[in-house]
N, C-alpha and C positions, 0 to 999 in steps of 0.2 A: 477568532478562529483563523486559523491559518488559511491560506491557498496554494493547494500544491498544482504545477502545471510541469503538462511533458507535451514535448516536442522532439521530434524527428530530424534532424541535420546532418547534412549530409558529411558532419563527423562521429555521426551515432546519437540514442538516444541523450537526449537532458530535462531532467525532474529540478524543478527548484521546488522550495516550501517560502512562499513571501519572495518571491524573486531570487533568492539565494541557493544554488546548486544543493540540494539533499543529499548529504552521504549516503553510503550503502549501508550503513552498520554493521560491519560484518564484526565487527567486534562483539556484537551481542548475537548472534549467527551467523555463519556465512553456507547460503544455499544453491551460491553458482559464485562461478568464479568470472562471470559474463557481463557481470551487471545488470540494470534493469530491463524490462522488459513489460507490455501488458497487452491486452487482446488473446489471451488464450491461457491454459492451466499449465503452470511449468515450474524449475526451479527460477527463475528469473522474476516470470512475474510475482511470484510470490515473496521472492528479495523486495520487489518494490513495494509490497502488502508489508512485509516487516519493516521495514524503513521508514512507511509512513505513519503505522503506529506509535512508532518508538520514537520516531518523533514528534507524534501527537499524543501522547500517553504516558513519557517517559517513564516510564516501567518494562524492563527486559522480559520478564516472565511470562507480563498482559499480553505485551508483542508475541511473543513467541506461539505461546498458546489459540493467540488470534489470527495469526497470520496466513495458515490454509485459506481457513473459512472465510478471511478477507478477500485474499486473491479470489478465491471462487465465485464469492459473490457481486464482488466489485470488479477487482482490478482484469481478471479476465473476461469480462462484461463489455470492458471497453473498448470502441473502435479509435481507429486513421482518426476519425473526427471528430472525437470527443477529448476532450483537453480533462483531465485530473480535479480542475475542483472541484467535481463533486466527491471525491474521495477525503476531503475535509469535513464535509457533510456527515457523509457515513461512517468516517475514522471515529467521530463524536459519540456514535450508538454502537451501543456493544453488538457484541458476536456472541450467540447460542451455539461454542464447539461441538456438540452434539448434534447441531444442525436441525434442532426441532424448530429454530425460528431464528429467524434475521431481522438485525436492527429492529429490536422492536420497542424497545424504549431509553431512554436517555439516559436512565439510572447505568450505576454499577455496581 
């Protein structure tokens, strides 16, 4: 399982996955032209919800379609002080798009 970690520098945000800087993917969407972002519901944070699926899942579609309901539940969840790996965790359990249930089991 990977480790994604973001920190704050005082030349902007940085996400790595395994130590190595995370694309944005905007190749498989592009939802801000900003970059990442998390701690709140936006087009940014939820680039960083896309991003880390797709790069946990490599599947455009899973990503895409999972990507709100990640942000929402995770990545705007997040504070100042909480660093990303747990979104390795929860990248792992699916997303109920419909929103009847979160991460509720490992399958897919």
């Amino acid at each position: 399982m990977k480790t994604y970690e973001g920190q704050r520098t005082i030349d902007g945000l940085v996400v790595t996955a395994d130590g190595r800087p995370l694309d944005e993917h905007y190749e498989v969407k592009r939802l801000t032209r900003y970059g990442f972002e998390w701690s709140y519901e936006g087009e940014s944070p939820q680039q960083l919800a896309l991003a880390i699926l797709y790069d946990h899942l490599g599947d455009k579609e899973r990503a895409v379609a999972l990507s709100e309901p990640f942000m929402k539940a995770v990545v705007a969840n997040l504070t100042a002080d909480d660093i990303l790996a747990i979104a390795a965790y929860t990248a792992s359990r699916p997303v109920d798009p419909t929103g009847r249930r979160e991460f509720a089991s490992a399958g897919r």
